[in-house]
N, C-alpha and C positions, 0 to 999 in steps of 0.2 A: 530491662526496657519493655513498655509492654505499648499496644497498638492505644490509643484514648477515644480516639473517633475518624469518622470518615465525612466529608463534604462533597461535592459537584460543583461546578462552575462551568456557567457556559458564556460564550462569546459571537457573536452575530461576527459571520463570517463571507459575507456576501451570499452566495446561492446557498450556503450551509452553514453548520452552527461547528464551532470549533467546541471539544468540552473536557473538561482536566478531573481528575481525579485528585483528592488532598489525604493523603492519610497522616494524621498526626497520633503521636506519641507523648507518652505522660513526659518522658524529658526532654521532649522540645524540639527535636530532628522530626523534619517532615517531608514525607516524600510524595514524588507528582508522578502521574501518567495520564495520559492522553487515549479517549477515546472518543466513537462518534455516533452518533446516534441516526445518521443521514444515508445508512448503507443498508438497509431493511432491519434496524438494531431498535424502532423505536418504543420505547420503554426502558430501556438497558440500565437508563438513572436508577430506578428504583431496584432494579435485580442488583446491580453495586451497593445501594446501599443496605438490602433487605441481606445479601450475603456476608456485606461488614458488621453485620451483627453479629456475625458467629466466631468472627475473629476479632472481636473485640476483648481487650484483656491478654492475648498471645501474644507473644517474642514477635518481633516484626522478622528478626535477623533470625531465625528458623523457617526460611523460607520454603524447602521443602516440605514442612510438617503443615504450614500454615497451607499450604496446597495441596496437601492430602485431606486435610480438614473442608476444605473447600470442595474438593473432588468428589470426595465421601455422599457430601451432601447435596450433589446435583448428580449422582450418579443412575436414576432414569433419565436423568433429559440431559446427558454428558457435553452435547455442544450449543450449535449453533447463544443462542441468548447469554445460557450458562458459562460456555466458555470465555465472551467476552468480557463476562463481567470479571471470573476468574482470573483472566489476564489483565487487565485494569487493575488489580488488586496488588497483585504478583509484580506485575514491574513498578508499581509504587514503592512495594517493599524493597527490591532492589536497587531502588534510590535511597531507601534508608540507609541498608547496609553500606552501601560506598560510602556514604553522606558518614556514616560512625567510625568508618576503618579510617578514611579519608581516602580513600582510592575510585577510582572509575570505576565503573558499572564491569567492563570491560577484564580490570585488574581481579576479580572476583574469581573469573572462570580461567588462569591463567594467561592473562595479558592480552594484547592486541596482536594478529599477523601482519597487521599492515597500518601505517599510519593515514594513508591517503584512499579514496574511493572513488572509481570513475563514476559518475550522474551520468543518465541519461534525464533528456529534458522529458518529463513525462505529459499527457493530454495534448501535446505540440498541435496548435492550430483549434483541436476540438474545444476548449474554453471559449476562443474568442470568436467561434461559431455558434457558441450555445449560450455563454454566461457573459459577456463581453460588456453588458450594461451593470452589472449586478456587481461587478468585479475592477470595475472601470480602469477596463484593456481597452485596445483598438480593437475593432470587432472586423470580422474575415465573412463576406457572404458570396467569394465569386473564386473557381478555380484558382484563377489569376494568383489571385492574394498568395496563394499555399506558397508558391515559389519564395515570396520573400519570408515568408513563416519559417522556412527551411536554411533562410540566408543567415535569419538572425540567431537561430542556434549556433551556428558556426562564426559569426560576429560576437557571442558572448563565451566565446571560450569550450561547448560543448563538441563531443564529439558522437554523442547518439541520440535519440528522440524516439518516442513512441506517441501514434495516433489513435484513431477510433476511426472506424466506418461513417462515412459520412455517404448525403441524399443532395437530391435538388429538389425543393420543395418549392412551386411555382420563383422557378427562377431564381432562388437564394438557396445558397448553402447548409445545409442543417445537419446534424446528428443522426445517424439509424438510430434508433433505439427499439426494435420491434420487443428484445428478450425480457425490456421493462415494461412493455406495454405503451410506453409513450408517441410512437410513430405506426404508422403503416406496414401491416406486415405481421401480429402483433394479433389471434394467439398461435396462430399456426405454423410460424416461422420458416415460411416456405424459401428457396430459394428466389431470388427477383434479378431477372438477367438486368434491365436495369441499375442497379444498386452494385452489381461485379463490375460493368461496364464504365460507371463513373468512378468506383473504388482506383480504376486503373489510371485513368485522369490524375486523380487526387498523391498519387501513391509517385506518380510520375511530374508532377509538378513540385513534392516536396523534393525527390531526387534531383531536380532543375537546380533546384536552391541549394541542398544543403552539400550536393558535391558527392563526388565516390566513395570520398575516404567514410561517411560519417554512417552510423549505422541505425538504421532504420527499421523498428520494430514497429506492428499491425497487433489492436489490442481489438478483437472481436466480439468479447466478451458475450453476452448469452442469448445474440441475436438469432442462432439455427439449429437447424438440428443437425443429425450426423450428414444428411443428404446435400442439405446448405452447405455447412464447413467443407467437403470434400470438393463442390462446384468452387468456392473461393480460393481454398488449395492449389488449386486449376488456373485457378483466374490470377493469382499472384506472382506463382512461380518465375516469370520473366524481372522480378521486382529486388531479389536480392536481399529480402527481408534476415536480419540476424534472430528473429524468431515472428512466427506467427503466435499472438497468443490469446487462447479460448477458455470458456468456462462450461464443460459438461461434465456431470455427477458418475458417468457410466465410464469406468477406464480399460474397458475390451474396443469399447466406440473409440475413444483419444488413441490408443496404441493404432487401431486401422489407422487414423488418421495421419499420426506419424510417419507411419509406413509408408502410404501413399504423397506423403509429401516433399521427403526428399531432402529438407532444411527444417531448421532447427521446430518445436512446439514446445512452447509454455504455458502451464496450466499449474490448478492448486490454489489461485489465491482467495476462493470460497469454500477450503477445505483445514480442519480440524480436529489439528492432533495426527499424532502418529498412526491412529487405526484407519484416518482415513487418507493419507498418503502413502498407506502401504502397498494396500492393491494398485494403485496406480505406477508403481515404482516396480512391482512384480510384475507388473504386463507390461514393461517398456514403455509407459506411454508420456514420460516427458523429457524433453531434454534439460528442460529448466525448470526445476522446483518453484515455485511462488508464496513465498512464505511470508501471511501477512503477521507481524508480531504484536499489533496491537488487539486481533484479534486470538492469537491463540496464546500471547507471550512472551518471554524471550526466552524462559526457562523451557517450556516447552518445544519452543521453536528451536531452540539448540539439539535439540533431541532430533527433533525432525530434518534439521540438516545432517546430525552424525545419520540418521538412516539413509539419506537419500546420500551421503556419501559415500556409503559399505553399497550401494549403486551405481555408481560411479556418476553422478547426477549432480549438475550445478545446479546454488541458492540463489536468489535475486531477493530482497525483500519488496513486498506489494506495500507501498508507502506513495500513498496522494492524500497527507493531511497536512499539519499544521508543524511548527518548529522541533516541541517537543518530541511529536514523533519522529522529527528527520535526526535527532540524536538516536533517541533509543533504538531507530534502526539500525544507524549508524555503528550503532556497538555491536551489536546481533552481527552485523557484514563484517568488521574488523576482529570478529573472533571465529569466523565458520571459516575453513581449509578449501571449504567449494565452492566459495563467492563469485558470483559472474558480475552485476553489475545493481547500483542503487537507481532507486528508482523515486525523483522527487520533482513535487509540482511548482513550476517556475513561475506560471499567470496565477497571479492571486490577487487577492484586497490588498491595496498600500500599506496596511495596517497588520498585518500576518507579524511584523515581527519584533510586534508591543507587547504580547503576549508571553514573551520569553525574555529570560536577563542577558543572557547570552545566544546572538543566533551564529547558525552554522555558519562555517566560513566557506567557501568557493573557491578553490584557485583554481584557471585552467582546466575545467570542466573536474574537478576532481574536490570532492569533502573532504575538509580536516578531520581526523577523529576525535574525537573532544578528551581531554586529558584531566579538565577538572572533576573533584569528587562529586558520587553517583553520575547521572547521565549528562552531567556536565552543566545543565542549566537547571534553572529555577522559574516559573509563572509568577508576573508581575499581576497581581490578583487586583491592582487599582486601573493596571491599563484591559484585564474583561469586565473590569467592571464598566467602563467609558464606552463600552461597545455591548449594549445588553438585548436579550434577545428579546425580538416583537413579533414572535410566532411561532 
């Protein structure tokens, strides 16, 4: 069996573009992965394909080798860009292989731990403050709203959610965003007593709704610095949060932070590869690993969970894409021993689940694990084509 060629496909996905990877094989088994190009990745098409040139003509099904091959050759610039394209490559082939044995993605690395996966509902409320026309949800612009935002997770069967930071921006509810530059706040990432004081609003209003039982995770992502995170630390604590979770580069900074905080911190899910969750796992600085696998893999990511487990440190995968990814994470969650919990986007386009042959299933806030060979579905390439991208 040898690799024939690689393609991209992408699909207009309301506020972003969904985008698949095709590797095909001289005998006819072809395998998909899902990446994105909407998360600081832009250009990534062409490093996928510029890097399937060199695996072109290899065993798809020597997937270690084929990744050594790969690694070889991006080894000055070993992540960020490189790795995604790496990992776009690698769990393609991993769809071969199931796809030839006939087994799951899953059956490959000795079986699944568990057939079922608790969801949390992820972006709860922040979508239909920020992308609500684009995505055509009910859109959320007043405290008020959060409360039922919180009801409906628990009316669909969930039992956790996770948020973002949000502002009031003359009177309407909005998104922080200072750590992207898109808001107020933004380069300096000062603290804004403002911005703690309605976080406690917002944080307290989805508690309204969504009830004691249900558990409510704070995604802060790259809004502050160390002196910021530590005042929201402060500011949340009364909240009950089953993890606060941040993104900074420096893990001496994340470990104070922990420290000082008393409940859970999750971090990692802009980190790549085992060199760079290492130091972070040495300085105690998380409690929850964030392992995103469409950016480093799954092969890799497996790795990264056996580390952060000889730590004693649970996995969550960072998964807010499209179908295909919520399998392939799927599989990565039902084969790690440290699994905390899945992490997938509920507001989306009507259309998210034309893309895939088979979409996940749901029961009771909890995913199937997919059982059919490789990661269980397949990309209907006539339904991206009916959705083409105008930007």
């Amino acid at each position: 069996m040898k690799i024939a060629r690689l393609e991209v496909l992408h699909a207009a996905s309301g506020w972003r573009v969904t985008s698949f990877l095709k590797v095909e094989t001289a005998c006819g088994i072809v395998g998909w992965s899902e990446f994105s190009e909407d998360v600081g990745t832009r250009g990534l098409s062409a490093t996928i394909l510029r890097l399937g040139e060199l695996v072109t003509g290899l065993d798809p099904r020597r997937i270690e080798w084929v990744t050594a091959v790969l690694n070889t050759s991006v080894i000055p610039a070993w992540s960020g860009m490189n790795q995604h394209a790496v990992a776009a490559i690698v769990n393609a082939l991993l769809d071969i292989k199931g796809k030839d044995l006939g087994v799951p993605v899953h059956a490959l690395f000795g079986g699944a731990l568990r057939d079922r996966l608790p969801v949390y509902w992820s972006h709860c409320a922040t979508y239909r403050v920020r992308y609500a026309d684009s995505l055509g949800i009910p859109a959320i612009t007043t405290i008020d709203q959060l409360q039922e935002a919180g009801a409906e997770v628990v009316r669909h069967g969930f039992r956790a959610l996770k948020t973002n930071v949000m502002m009031m921006d003359n009177g309407t509810l909005a998104n922080y965003r200072a750590g992207f530059g898109s808001t107020p706040g933004y380069p300096e990432l000062n603290p804004q007593p403002e911005i703690l004081l309605n976080l406690d609003r917002q944080l307290t209003a989805l508690r309204e709704g969504a009830g004691p039982e249900v558990q409510i995770m704070l995604d802060a992502n790259f809004n502050f610095r160390s002196e910021g995170y530590l005042q929201l630390i402060r500011a949340v604590r009364t909240h009950g949060l089953a993890w606060l979770e941040l993104d900074c580069y420096d893990p001496a900074a994340v470990a104070l932070m922990r420290r000082e905080a008393g409940f859970p911190i999750a971090t990692g899910e802009s980190l790549y590869g085992r060199r760079s969750f290492r130091p972070f796992l040495e300085n105690y600085a998380m409690d929850v690993a964030i392992v995103d696998v469409l950016w480093n893999g799954v092969l890799e990511g497996l790795k990264i969970a056996s580390l952060a487990d000889a730590h004693d440190v649970s996995v969550a995968p960072h998964n807010f894409y499209g179908h295909l990814a919520d399998h392939i994470s799927a599989h990565f969650a039902a084969m790690i021993p440290n699994f905390r919990i899945m992490e997938m986007d509920i507001d989306d386009v009507p259309w998210k689940g034309e893309f895939v042959t088979h979409q996940p299933v749901i029961e009771d806030g909890h995913l199937l694990v997919p059982s059919r060979p490789g990661w269980g579905t397949d990309v209907d390439e006539k339904a991206v084509a009916r959705h083409p991208v105008d930007r």
